[in-house]
C-alpha positions as CSV (number, residue, x, y, z in Angstrom):
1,X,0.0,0.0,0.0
2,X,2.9,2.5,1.2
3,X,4.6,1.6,-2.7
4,X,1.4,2.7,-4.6
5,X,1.0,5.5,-2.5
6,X,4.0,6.6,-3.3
7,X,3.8,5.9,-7.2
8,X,0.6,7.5,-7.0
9,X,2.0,10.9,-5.7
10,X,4.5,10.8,-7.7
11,X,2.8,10.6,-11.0
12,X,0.2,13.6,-9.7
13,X,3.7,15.8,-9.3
14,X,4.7,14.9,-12.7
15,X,1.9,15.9,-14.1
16,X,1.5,18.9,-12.3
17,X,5.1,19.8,-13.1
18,X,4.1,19.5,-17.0
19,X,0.9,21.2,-17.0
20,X,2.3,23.9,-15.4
21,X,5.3,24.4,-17.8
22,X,2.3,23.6,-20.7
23,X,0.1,26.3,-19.4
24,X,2.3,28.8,-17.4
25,X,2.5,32.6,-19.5
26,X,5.5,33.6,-21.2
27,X,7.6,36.3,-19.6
28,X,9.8,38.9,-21.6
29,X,12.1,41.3,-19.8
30,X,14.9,43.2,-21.4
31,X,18.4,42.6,-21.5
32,X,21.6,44.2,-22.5
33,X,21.4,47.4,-24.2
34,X,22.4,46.9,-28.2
35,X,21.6,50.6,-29.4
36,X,21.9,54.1,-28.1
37,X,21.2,56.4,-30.6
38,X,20.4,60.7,-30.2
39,X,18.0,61.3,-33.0
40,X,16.9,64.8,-32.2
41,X,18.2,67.3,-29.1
42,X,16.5,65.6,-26.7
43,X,15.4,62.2,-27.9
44,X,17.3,59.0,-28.5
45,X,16.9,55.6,-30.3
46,X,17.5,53.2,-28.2
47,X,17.7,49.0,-28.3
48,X,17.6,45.9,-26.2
49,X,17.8,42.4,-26.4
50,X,14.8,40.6,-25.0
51,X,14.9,37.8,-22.6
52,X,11.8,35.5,-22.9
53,X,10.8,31.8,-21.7
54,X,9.0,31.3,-25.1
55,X,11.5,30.0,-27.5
56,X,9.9,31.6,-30.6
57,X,11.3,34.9,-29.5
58,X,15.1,34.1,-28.6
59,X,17.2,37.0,-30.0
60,X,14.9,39.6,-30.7
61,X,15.5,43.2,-30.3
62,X,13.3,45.3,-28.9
63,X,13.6,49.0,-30.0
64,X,11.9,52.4,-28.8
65,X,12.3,56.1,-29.3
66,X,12.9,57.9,-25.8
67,X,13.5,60.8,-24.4
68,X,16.9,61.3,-23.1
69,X,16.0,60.7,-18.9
70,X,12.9,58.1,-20.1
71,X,13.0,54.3,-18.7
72,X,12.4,51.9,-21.1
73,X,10.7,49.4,-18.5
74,X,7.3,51.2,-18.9
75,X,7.0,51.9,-22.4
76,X,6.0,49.6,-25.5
77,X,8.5,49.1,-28.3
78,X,7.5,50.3,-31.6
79,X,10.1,48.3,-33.6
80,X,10.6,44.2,-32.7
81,X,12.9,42.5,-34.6
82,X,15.9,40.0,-35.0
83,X,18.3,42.9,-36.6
84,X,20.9,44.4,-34.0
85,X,22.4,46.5,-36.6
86,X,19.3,49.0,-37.4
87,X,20.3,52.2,-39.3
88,X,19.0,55.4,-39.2
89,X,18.9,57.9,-41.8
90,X,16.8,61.0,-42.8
91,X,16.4,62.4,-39.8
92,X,14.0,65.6,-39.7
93,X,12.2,67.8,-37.2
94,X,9.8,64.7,-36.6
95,X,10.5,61.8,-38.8
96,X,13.6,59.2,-39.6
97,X,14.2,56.9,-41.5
98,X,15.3,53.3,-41.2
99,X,17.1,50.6,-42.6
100,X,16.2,47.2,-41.1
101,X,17.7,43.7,-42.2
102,X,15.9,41.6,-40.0
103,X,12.8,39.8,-39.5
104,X,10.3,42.1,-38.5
105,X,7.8,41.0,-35.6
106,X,5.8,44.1,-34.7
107,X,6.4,47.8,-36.2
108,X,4.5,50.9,-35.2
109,X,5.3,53.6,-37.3
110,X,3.2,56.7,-35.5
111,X,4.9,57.5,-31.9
112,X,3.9,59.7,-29.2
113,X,7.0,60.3,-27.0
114,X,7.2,62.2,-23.8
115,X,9.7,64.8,-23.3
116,X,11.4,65.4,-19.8
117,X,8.9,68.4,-19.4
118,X,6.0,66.4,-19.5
119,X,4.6,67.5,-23.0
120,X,4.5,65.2,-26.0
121,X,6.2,65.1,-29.5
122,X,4.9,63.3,-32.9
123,X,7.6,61.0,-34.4
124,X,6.9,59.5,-37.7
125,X,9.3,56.8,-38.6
126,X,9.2,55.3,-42.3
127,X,11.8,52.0,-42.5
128,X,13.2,49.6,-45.4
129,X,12.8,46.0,-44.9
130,X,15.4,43.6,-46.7
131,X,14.7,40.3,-44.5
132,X,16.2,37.2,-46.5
133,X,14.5,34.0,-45.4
């Protein structure tokens, strides 16, 4: 009685274990800074590699437009990709331009960004995607 007891508890703990890792959210945090960028007097592009339990997302970089005392741990990234080496060109009073080689897994092209003052400015950003499968 004591052995199927035992057996019994154990199989409920493995199956707990992998329902749990089945059904448990993935978690992305961000990593090492790739990027730092100024784009305009007081506004910066910056990047980070993303840390994440789903394996889908391994070595994506997650980019945002800042301003220059902003913390990135609050905002949402308008750029997600798998390119470290973005480029930046064109830059005007409220658009730039970028040159991306990577696979491209969400893009928002109209930002809002807070200045340290409190007010907002309008960024535009158009990009060129080359990804090679």
């Amino acid at each position: 009685m004591k052995k199927l007891t035992l057996t019994l508890a154990l199989v409920g703990i493995t199956i707990a274990v992998a329902a749990a890792l089945l059904f448990l959210p993935t978690h992305t945090t961000l990593g090492k800074e790739v990027l730092s960028k100024p784009i305009a007097e007081e506004f910066k592009l910056v990047g980070y590699r993303s840390l994440s339990t789903d394996p889908a997302t391994t070595g994506q970089i997650h980019y945002f437009v800042v301003g220059l005392d902003a913390n990135v741990d609050e905002l949402t990234p308008f750029l997600i990709t798998t390119d470290r080496f973005v480029r930046v060109s064109a830059v005007e009073e409220n658009s730039f331009h970028l040159t991306i080689n990577g696979k491209i897994s969400a893009y928002h092209n109209d930002l809002w960004v807070k200045r340290s003052n409190g007010t907002v400015k309008h960024w535009r950003v158009s990009a060129d995607a080359n990804y090679q499968r």
